[in-house]
C-alpha positions in Angstrom: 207.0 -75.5 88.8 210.9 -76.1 89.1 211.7 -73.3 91.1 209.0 -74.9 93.7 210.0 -78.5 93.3 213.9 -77.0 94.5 212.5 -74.7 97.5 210.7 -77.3 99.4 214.4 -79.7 98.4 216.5 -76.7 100.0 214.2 -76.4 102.6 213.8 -80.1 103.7 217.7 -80.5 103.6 218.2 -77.6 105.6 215.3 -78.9 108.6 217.1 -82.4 108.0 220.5 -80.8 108.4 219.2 -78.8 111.6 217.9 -81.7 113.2 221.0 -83.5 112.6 223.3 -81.0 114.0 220.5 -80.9 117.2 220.9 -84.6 117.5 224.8 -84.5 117.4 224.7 -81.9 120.2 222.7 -83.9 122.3 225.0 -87.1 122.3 227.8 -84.3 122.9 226.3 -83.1 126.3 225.8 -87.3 127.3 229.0 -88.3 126.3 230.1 -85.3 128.9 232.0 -83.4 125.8 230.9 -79.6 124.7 227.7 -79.5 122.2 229.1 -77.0 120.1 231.5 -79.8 119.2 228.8 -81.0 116.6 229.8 -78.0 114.5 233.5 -77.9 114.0 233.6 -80.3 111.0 236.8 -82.0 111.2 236.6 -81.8 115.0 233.5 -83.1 115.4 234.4 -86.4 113.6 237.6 -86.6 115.9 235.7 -85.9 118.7 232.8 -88.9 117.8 236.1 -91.6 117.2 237.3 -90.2 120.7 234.2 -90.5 121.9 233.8 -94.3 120.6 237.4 -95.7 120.0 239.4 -93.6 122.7 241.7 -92.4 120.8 240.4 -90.0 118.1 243.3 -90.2 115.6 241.6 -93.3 114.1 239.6 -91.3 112.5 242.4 -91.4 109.9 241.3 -94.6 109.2 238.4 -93.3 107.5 240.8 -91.7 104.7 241.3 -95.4 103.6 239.3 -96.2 100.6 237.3 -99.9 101.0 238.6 -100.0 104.3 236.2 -96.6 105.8 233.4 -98.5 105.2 234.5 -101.3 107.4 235.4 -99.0 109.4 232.4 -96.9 109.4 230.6 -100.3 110.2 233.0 -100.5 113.2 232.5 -97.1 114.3 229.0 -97.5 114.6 228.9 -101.0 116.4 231.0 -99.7 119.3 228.8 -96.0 119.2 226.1 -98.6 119.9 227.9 -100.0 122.8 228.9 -97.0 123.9 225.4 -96.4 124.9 224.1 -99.3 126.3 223.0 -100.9 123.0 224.0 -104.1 120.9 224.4 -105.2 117.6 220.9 -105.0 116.3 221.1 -101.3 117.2 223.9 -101.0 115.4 222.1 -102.2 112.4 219.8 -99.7 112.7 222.1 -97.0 113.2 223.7 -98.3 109.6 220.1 -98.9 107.7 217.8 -96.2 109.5 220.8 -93.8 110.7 218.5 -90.8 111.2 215.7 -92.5 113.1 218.2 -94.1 115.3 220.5 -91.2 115.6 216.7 -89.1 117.2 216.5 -92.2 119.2 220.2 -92.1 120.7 219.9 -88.5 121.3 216.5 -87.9 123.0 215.9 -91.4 124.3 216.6 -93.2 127.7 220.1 -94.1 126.6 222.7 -93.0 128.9 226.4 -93.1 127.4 228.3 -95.9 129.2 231.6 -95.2 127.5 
């Protein structure tokens, strides 16, 4: 019974985690930067604060304890305007990040910069 229980959690993280790296090559390609991107990990996180802020050492920032999640908040209010959105999408890029992150990727949005 255990061993099922941790099969279908391995398996669901791993479809999650596939998706997710999907998504994040997707807002790549609109942002007009290389997909494969998405999975370098340090270089994919300066990449996104490049992406966002311009400059993508402020990804430093995020080394900060209580101040990354400011940041973070920050990070993902500007993603929002990045691609046409506002605040409320930013909100739901905080709340309901995986739903919106599907919705960035394969939706009408067109990054704006």
């Amino acid at each position: 019974m255990m061993q099922e229980f941790s099969n279908i959690f391995l398996t669901g993280g791993f479809i999650i985690s596939l998706i997710s790296i999907i998504a994040w090559w997707q807002l790549f390609k609109k942002a007009r930067l290389k997909g494969w991107y998405a999975l370098i990990p340090i270089y994919n996180i300066y990449s996104f604060c490049k992406m966002v802020t311009s400059s993508g050492w402020t990804m430093l920032i995020a080394l900060i304890p209580f101040i990354n999640i400011i940041f973070i908040i920050y990070l993902l209010m500007r993603f929002s305007y990045a691609f046409g959105h506002g605040l409320l999408f930013a909100l739901g890029l905080f709340f309901f990040y995986p739903i919106f992150i599907l919705i960035l990727a394969f939706g009408q949005s067109r990054y704006i910069g």
